[in-house]
C-alpha positions in Angstrom: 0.0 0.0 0.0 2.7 2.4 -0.2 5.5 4.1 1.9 3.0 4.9 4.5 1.3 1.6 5.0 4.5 -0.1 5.5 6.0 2.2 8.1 3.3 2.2 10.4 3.9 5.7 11.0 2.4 8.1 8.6 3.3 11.1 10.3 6.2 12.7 7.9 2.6 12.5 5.6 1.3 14.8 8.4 3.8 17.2 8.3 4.4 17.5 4.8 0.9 17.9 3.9 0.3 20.3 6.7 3.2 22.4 5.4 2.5 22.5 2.1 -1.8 22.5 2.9 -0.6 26.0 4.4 2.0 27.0 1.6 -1.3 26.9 -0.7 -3.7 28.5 1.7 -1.3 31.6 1.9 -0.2 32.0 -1.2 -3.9 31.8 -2.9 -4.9 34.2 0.0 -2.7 37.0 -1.9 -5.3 37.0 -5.1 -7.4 39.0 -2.6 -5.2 41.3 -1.0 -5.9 45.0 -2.1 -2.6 46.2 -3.0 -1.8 49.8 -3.7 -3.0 51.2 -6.8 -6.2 49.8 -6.3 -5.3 46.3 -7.4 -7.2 43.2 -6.2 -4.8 40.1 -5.8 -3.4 39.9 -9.3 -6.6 41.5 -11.0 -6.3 45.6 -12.3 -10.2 46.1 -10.8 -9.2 50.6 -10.2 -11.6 51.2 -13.0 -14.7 49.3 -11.4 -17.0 51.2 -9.4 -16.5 50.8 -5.6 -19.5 48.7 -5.4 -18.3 46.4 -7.6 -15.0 46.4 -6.5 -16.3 45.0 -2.9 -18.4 42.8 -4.8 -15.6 41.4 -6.7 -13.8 40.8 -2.9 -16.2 39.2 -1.2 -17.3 36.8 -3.9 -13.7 35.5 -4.2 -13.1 35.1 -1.1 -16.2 33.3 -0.4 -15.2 31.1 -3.2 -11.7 31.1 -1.5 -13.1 29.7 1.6 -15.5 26.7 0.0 -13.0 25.2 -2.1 -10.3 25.4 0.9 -12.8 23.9 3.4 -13.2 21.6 0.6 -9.6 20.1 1.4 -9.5 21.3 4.6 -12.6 19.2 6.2 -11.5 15.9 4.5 -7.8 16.2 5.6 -9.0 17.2 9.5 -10.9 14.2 9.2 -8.2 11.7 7.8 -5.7 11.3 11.1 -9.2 9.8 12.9 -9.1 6.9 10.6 -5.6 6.4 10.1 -5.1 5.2 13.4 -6.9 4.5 16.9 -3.6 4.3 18.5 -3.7 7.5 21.4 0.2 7.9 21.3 0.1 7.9 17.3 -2.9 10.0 17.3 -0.7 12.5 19.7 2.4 12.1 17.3 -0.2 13.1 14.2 -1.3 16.0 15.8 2.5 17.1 16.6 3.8 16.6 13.1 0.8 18.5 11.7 1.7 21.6 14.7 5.1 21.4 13.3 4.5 21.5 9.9 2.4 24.4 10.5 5.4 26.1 12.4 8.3 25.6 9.4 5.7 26.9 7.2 5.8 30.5 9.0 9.4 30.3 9.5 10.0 29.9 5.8 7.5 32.9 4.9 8.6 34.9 7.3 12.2 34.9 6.4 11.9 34.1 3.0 8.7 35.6 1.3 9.8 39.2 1.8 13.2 38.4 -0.1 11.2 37.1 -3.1 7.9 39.1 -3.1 9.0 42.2 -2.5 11.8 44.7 -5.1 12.6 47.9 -3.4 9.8 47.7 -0.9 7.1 47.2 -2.4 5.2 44.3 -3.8 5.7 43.0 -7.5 2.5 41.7 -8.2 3.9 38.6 -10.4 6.2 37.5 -8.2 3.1 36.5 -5.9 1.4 34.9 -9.0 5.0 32.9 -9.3 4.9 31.3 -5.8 1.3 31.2 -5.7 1.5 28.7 -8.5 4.4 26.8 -7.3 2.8 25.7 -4.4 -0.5 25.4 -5.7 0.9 22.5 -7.3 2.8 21.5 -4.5 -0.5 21.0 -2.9 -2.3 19.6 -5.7 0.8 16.7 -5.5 0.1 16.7 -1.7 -3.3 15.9 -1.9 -2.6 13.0 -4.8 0.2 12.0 -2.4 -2.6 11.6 0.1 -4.8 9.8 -1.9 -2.2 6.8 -2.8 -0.4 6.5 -0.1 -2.6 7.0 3.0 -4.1 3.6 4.6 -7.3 4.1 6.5 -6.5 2.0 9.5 -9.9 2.2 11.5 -12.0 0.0 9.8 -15.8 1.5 10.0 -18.8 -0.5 9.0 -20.2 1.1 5.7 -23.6 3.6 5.6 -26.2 0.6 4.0 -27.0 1.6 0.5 -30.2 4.1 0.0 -30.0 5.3 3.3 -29.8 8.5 3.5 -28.3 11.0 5.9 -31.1 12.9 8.4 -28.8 16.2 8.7 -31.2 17.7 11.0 -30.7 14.4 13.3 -27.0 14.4 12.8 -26.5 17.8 14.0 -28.8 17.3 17.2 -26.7 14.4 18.4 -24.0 16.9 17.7 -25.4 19.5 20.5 -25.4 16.4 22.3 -21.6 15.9 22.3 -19.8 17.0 25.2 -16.4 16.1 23.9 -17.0 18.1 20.7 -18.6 21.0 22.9 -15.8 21.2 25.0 -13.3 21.3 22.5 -15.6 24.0 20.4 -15.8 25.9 23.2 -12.2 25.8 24.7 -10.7 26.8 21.0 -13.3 29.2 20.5 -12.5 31.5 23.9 -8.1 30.3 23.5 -8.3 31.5 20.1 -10.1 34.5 20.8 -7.6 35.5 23.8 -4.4 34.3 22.3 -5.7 36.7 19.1 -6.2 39.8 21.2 -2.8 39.4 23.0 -0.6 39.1 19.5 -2.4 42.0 18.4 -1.0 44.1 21.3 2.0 42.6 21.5 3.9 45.2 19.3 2.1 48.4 21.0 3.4 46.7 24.8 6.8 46.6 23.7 6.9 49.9 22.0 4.6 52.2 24.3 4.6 50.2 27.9 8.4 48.4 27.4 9.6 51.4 24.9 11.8 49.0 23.1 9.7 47.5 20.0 13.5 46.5 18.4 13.7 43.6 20.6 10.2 42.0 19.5 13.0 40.5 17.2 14.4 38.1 19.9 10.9 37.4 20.8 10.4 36.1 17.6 13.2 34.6 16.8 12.6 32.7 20.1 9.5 31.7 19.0 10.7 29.1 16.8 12.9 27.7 19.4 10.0 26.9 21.6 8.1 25.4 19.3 10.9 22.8 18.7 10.8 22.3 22.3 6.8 21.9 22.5 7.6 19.5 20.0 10.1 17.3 21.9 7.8 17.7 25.1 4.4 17.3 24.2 4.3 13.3 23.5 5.8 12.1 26.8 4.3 14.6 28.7 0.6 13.8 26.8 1.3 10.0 27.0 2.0 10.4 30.7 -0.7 13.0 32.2 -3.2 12.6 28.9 -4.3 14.7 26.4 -7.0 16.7 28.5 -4.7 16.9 31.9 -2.0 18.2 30.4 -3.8 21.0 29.0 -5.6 21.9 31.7 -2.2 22.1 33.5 -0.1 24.1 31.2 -2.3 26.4 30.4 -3.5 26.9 33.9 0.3 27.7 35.5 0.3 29.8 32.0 -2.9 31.9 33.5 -1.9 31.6 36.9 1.2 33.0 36.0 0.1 36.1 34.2 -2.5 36.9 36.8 0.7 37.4 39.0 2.1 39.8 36.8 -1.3 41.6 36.4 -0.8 42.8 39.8 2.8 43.0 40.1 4.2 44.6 36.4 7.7 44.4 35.4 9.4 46.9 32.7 12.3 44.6 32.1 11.8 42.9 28.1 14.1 40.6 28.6 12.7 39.3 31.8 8.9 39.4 30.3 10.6 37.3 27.2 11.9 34.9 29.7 8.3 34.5 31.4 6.3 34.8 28.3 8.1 32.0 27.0 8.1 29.2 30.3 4.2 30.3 29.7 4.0 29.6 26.1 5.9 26.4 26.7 2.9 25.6 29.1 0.0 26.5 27.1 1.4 24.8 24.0 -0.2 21.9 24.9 -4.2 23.4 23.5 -2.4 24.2 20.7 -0.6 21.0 19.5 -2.9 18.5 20.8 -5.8 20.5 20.0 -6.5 17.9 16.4 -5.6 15.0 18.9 -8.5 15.6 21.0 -11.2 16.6 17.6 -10.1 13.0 16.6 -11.6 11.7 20.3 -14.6 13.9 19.9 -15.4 12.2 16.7 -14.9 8.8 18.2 -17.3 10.0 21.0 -19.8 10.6 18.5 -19.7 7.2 17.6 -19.9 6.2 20.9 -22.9 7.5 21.9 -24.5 7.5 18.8 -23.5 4.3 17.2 -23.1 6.2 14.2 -19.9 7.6 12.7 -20.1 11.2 10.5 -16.5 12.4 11.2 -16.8 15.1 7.9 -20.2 16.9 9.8 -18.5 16.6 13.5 -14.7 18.2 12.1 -16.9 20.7 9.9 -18.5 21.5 13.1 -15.4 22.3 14.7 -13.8 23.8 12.1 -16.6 26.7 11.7 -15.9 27.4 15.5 -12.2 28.0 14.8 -13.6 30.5 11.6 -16.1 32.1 13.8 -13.6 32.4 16.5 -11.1 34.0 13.7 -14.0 36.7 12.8 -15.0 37.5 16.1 -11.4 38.4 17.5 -10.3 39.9 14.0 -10.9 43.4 15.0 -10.5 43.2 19.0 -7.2 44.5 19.8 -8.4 47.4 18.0 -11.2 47.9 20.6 -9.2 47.5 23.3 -6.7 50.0 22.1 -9.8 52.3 21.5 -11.3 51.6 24.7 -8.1 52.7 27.1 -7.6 56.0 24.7 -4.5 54.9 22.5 -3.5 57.9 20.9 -3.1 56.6 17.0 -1.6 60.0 15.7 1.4 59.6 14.3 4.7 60.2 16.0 2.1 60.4 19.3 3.6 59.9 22.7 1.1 57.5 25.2 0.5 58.8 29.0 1.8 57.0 31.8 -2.0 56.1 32.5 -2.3 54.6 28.7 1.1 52.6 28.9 0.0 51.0 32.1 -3.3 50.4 30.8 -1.7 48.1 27.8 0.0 46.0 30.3 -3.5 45.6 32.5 -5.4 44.8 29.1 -2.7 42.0 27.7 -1.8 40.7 30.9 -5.7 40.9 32.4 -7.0 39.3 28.4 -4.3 36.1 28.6 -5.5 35.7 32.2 -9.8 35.7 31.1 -9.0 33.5 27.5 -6.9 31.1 29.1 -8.6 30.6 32.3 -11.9 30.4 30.6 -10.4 27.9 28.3 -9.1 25.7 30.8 -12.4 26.0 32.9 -14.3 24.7 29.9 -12.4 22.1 29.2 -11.9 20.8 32.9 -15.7 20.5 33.3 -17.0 20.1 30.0 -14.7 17.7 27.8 -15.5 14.4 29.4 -12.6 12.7 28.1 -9.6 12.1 30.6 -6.8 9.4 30.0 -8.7 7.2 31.3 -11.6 7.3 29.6 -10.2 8.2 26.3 -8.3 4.5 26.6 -11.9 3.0 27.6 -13.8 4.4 24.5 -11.1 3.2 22.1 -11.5 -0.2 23.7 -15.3 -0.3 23.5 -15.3 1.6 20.0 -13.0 -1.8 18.8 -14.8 -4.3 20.2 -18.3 -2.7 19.1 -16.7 -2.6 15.5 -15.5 -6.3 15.7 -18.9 -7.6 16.9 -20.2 -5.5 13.9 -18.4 -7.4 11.1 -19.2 -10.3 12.3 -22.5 -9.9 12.4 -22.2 -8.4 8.6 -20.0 -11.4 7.7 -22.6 -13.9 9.4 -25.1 -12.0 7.5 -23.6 -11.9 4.2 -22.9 -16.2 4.4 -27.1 -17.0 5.3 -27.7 -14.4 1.8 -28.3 -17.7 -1.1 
């Protein structure tokens, strides 16, 4: 069957298709950039009217965003088949972090050097690379297709039976594993999107030092190496849920120490900010992981598996999340009276206020995170391990059944 199907281990398939899923994504987000000049993506649109122009956006991009979720549901969908295993499911979900993390490295250090001639953007350049890894993604997904092994064997939908949406989606509401995890990305990604959007106004207004965001960043990809390395044995030790819980609760606990006692030292606040992102890496990495479980859940209560409506389900919740927390940071900065004129000094009373919002914000995201999944995701180590057994023996009894079936047929 392949590469794949004879390691065992299909998770260099997770990282390179992450990596190059994303490539595409990026690059076929540019056609809808408005560049300067009034040009749309790649299109010349400045002699449109405005109305048309802004119809012209949104109907892309709503395209945009069909075809992706196209790929996108389908290969959230895949790990939960290609293996029950919870240490492989764990190692699938790192890979795919990872993947995710090389693929801002290399745009961040390389994509300026190529897309951009004197400081501004060439418009064909980005048609270039959008193309290149279009391709790359289109080889991805036929990689995908031949080489992947569906290890979870799931008793087929009986033919002329058809799907009851409305009944799918109320077992759905029924889910606590897929609530919980809804829920907990919905108020992490909302929090951890607020604080990066004040990150560069805290160092330049409240630290007064926006130069060294550069170290920050560069440190970045050093700790996500290191989530790497630690998240399997720690996951496989505490489980998926407790670890969580954990490092994003000392993360919390931590900045709700420094709400009430600030520092004014960068370095020191780099030093922090990253032994907390180390601990609330964990939601992030093992975040597919756990989606897989809440699909298994599904079929655990239900007796039914519908892994594309359940991952589609969660996946809105990470758009909607995205939307909601969008335009945030710019509230907040409104709210406390940022003064946004340029060259514009902050008060003493502003500055201090930045630190109060980002440290008070990472305190309320995280902590309401953790809260929801603490007491609504149902699935500890424990039990996660005890639906995976019942789930196999409950598929087992099942093809016998068919098998005992299919022999009395004349």
């Amino acid at each position: 069957m392949g590469f794949l199907t004879r390691c065992k281990r299909p998770f260099l398939f997770a990282f390179l298709l992450q990596f190059c899923n994303m490539l595409f994504s990026f690059f076929l987000k540019t056609f809808l950039i408005l560049f300067e000049k009034q040009h749309l993506g790649f299109v010349n649109v400045s002699n449109l009217a405005y109305g048309l122009r802004l119809a012209y956006m949104f109907v892309t991009y709503v395209l945009y965003e069909a075809l992706y979720t196209c790929v996108n549901v389908p290969f959230g969908t895949l790990s939960s088949v290609m293996t029950d295993d919870v240490r492989h499911r764990t190692a699938l979900s790192r890979y795919r972090s990872l993947g995710g993390t090389i693929f801002m490295t290399v745009i961040v250090m390389v994509g300026p050097l190529v897309l951009y001639v004197d400081n501004k953007p060439v418009a064909g350049r980005f048609l270039m690379l959008a193309s290149v890894f279009a391709l790359i993604g289109l080889l991805c997904l036929q990689i995908t297709c031949v080489w992947c092994k569906e290890r979870v064997a799931v008793p087929e939908r009986p033919k002329g039976e058809k799907l009851n949406y409305l009944h799918v989606i109320k077992e759905i509401a029924k889910n606590k594993a897929l609530l919980g995890v809804m829920f907990f990305s919905l108020v992490g990604m909302i929090g951890a999107s607020v604080v990066n959007g004040l990150n560069t106004y805290l160092f330049k207004d409240y630290f007064g030092n926006v130069k060294i965001m550069a170290v920050s960043g560069g440190l970045s990809v050093l700790y996500s190496l290191i989530t790497f390395a630690i998240t399997q044995p720690l996951a496989d030790k505490l489980g998926k849920k407790e670890w969580c819980c954990w490092g994003a609760g000392f993360a919390a606990a931590v900045f709700a120490l420094l709400f009430f006692f600030p520092i004014h030292n960068p370095v020191l606040f780099i030093v922090i900010n990253g032994v907390c992102y180390l601990g609330a890496s964990g939601m992030q990495v093992l975040i597919w992981a756990m989606v897989n479980d809440s699909i298994d859940y599904h079929e655990l209560q239900t007796g039914e598996r519908n892994e594309g409506i359940v991952y589609s389900t969660y996946s809105f919740f990470r758009k909607l999340a995205s939307a909601v927390s969008g335009s945030l940071s710019s509230f907040v900065l409104g709210f406390i009276g940022y003064n946004v004129a340029e060259g514009a000094v902050q008060t003493a009373e502003v500055s201090n206020a930045i630190w109060k919002s980002y440290t008070g914000i990472y305190v309320l995201g995280y902590g309401v995170a953790v809260a929801i999944l603490f007491f609504v995701y149902p699935l500890t180590k424990a039990k996660t391990t005890e639906m995976l057994e019942q789930l196999k023996a409950r598929r087992a009894e099942k093809a016998s059944a068919m098998e005992t079936d299919g022999e009395q047929c004349p």
